[in-house]
N, C-alpha and C positions, 0 to 999 in steps of 0.2 A: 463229408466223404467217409466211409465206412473204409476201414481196412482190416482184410483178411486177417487171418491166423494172431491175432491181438488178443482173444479170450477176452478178461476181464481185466489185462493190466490198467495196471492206473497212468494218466501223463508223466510223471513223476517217477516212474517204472519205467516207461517210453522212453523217455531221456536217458533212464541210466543205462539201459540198454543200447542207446544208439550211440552214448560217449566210450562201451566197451565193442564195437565195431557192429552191430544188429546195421541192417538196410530195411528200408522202405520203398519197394521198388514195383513196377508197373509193367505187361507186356502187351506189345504189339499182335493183333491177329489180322484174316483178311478171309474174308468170306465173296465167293462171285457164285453170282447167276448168270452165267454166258456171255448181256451185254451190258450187267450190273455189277461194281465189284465197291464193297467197301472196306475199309481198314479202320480199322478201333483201336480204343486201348481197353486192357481191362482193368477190374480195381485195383487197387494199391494193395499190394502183399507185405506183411512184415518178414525179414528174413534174419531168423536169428545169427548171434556170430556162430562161424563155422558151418553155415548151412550151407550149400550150393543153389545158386540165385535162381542158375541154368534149369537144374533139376525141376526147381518150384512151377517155371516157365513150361514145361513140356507140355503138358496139356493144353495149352496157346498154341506152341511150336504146331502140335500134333496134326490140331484143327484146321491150322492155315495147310500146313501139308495136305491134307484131303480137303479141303471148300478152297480154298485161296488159289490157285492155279487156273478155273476154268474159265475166266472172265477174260476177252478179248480187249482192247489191247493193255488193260490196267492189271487183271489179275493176275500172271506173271512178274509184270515188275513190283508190285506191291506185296507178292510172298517173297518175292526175294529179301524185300528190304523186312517184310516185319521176320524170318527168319534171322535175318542179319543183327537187328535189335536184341532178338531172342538171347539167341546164341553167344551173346556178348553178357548177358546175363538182365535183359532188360532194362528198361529206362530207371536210372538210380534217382530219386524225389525225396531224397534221405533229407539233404539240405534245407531244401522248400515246408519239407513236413514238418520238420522239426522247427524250423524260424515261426510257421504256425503256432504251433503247440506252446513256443513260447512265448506267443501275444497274446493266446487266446487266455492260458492259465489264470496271469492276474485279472485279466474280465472276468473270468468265471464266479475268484474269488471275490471279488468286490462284492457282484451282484450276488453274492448269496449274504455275505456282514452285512449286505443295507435293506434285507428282508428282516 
């Protein structure tokens, strides 16, 4: 899973970053076609400390505001909620990312010492 705004940090960058309060965080959108409506998330954003989560999210927010409202009877209630998500500053996967990050590391390392 690819995440946004990371550049070329290294895992070990990632980490220290996320022990000085950085987020790894994901937003809600919701797209209808009249009697079609669905709700996504999008990828995972890095968000440094001090950054504003909300901010990062607006461009989700934006979208679901003009495409997420015209779908009968879901698109309504599904921009409300992936608004709601938004605005709360997206779904936080700081925890999850980071317990990844640090299973995956020593695999990494191994399989490179036993090449």
């Amino acid at each position: 899973m690819a995440i946004q705004g990371l550049g070329s940090m290294s895992p070990d960058q990632l980490r220290f970053e996320v022990q000085r309060g950085a987020k790894l965080v994901r937003y809600q959108y919701c797209v209808s076609l009249l009697v079609i409506t669905f709700k996504r998330w999008s990828e995972v954003y890095y968000i440094p400390t001090g950054e504003s989560s909300v901010v990062k999210g607006l461009p989700w927010t934006l979208l679901t505001l003009v495409a997420g409202w015209w779908g009968i009877p879901w698109g309504p209630i599904f921009t409300i909620q992936a608004l709601i998500t938004n605005f709360k500053g997206g779904k936080d996967l700081t925890a999850e990312m980071s317990a990844a990050i640090t299973r995956t590391a020593p695999t990494q390392t191994m399989a490179t010492s036993q090449q």
